[in-house]
N, C-alpha and C positions, 0 to 999 in steps of 0.2 A: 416126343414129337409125334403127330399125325400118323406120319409115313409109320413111322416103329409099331406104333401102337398097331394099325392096320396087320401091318405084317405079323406080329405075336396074334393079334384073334385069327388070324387067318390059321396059321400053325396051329392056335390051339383048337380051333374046329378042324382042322385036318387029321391031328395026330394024338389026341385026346390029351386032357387037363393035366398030365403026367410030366408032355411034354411041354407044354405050355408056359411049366409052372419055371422051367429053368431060364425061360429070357431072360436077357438083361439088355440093360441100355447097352452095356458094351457089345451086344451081339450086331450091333448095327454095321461094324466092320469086319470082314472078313479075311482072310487071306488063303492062296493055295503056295503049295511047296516050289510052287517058280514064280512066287512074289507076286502071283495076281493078283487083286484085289476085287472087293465088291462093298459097295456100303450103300445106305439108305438117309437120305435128307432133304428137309420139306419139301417134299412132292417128285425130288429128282432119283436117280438110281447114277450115282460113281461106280465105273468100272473098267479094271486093265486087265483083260481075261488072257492076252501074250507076252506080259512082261514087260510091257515098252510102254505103249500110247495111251492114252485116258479120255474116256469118252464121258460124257453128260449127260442124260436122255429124261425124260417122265415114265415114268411106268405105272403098272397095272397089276395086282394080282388079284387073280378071279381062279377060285376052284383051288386046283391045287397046280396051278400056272403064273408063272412070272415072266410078265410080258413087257421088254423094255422098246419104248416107242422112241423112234428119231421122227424128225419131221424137219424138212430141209427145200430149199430150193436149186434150179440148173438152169444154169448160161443156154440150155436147148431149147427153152423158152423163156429166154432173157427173165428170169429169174420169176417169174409173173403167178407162177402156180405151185403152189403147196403138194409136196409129198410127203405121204408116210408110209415107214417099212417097220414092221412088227415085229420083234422078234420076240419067239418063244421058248421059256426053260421049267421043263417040267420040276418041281422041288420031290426029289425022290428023296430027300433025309434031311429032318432038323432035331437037333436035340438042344438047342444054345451052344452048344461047345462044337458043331459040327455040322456043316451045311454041306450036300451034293443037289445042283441042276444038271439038267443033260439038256442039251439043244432038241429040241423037234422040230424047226421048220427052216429051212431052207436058209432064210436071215439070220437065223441063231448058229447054226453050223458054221457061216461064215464069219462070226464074231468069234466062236468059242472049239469048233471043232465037231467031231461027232461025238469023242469020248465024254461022260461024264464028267464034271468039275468038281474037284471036292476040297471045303474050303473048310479052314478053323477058326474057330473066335482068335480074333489079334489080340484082344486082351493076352491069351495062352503064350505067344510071340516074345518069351523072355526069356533071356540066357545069364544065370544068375554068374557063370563063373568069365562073363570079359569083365575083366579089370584093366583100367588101364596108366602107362607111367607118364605120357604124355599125349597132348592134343596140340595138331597144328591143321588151321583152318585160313583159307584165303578168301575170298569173297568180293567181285569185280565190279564194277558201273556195269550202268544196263543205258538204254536210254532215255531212262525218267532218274530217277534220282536214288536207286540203289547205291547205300554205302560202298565203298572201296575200304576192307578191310584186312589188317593179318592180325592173325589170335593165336597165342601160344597158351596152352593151363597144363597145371601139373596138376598130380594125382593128389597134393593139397591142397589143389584149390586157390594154388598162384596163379594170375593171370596176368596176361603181357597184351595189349594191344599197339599197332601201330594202326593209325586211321590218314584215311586219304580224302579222295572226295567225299562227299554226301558225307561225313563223317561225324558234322557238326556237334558237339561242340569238344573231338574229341580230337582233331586233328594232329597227326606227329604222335612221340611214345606215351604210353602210359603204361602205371601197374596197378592194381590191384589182388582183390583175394575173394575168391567166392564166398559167400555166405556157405553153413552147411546145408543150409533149404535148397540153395542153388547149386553145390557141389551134390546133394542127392539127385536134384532133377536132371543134372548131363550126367552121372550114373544113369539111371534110372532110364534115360532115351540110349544112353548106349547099349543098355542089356536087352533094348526093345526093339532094337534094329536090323535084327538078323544081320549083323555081322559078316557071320562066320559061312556066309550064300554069298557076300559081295568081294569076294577074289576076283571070280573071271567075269563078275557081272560087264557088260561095257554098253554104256546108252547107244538104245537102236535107232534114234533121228535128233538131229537138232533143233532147238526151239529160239526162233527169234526174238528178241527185246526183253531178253532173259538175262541174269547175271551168272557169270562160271563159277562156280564153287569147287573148291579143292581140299583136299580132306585126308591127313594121314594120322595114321592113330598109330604108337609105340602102346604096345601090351605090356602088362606087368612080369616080370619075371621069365621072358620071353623075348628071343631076338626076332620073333615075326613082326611083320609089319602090313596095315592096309592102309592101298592109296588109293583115290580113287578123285575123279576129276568128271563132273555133272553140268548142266546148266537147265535139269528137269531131275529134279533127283526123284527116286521110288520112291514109293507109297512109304516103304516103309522106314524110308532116312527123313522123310519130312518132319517128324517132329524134331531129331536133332539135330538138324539143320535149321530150323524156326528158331531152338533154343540157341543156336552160336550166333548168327544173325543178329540177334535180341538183344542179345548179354551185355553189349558195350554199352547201351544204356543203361542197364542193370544195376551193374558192378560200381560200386564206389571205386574211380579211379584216380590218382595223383598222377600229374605230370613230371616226367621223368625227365629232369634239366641236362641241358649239355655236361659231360664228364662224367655223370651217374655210372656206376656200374650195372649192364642191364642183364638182367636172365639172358641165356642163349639156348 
């Protein structure tokens, strides 16, 4: 992409061809150790530098400055005139696996703080040892046409749906069985999820015309348990949250007739 490419020459003229040489596309997302994020995409800069809200902006890098621009209007002059507020982060360290900005102006401060941020490639964001014995996923209407769903899978890859609204054409029980392509892929988003950060996480505002997602995961060989209950999930539950979302189309499923015996 554009934006990536920009950002690697920029790095690699700042910090000589050493460091350059480590980009990768994956370095486009970043994360810090209280789940902030930062990433780069055609022409925009994504970023939750508190853990909570997600902002959108255009940015700029010039020198060795990354400058994320807002440009907004106010009800103070019924909306008629254009502003913009700059903020600036100087890039004090890249290597691909490890990014730090500090704020320098005043705008940046109030996004990011004064201290330093220091982020890691999310690719790195993997935790090879959750395992898990079961997944239970609930998933609500919004007010477009988000599914109403409940998802049960076990650790081979049985799966259980009940579908509600928006459902089609899946409504009432079904079962099926992941593929193993698809039993690697929800591994593979639950080892990437920082997990073992989302105990006392708890969402810091709510988002309207959104659907609630609910989410408990039974561990392998372990009576711990994570529950957690969203309607903006973090950065970094959104790909496994995309994936359970998904899946009921996915999954080859059979209609599970009155009297069946169902998983519980």
């Amino acid at each position: 992409m554009k934006s990536v490419s920009l950002l690697i020459l920029f790095l690699t003229t700042l910090c000589g061809p050493a460091l350059g040489q480590h980009a990768t596309v994956e370095s486009e997302q970043w994360m810090t150790e209280d789940l902030g994020y930062l990433y780069f995409n055609s022409g925009k800069v994504y970023f939750n530098l508190d853990g909570y809200k997600k902002h959108e902006n255009k940015y700029k890098i010039e020198h060795d400055t990354l400058k994320i621009i807002d440009t907004y209007t106010t009800s103070a002059d019924n909306f008629k005139q254009q502003h913009i507020d700059v903020s600036n982060f100087i890039i004090n360290y890249f290597d691909g696996k490890k990014l730090t900005i500090k704020a320098v102006n005043d705008n940046a401060i109030k996004l990011a703080g004064r201290p330093p941020l220091q982020f890691k490639n999310y690719k790195a964001s993997f935790d090879s040892g959750i395992k898990f014995s079961k997944l239970r996923f609930l998933s609500s209407t919004c007010y477009g046409n988000c599914p109403q769903l409940l998802i049960n899978i076990w650790a081979d890859g049985t799966y259980r749906l009940k579908g509600g609204e928006f459902a089609d054409p899946y409504k009432g029980d079904y079962a099926g069985k992941l593929t193993n392509h698809q039993l690697d892929s929800l591994n593979y988003w639950l080892k990437h999820s920082e997990l073992k950060k989302m105990y006392d996480w708890k969402q810091g505002s709510q988002v309207t015309d959104a659907p609630n997602y609910y989410l408990d995961i039974d561990f392998e060989n372990n009576k711990d348990k994570l529950t957690l209950t969203t309607n903006d999930p973090p950065f970094n539950l959104t790909g496994l949250v995309n994936f359970l979302v998904e899946s009921f189309r996915k999954v080859n499923l059979t209609k599970i007739k009155e009297g069946e015996k169902q998983a519980n």
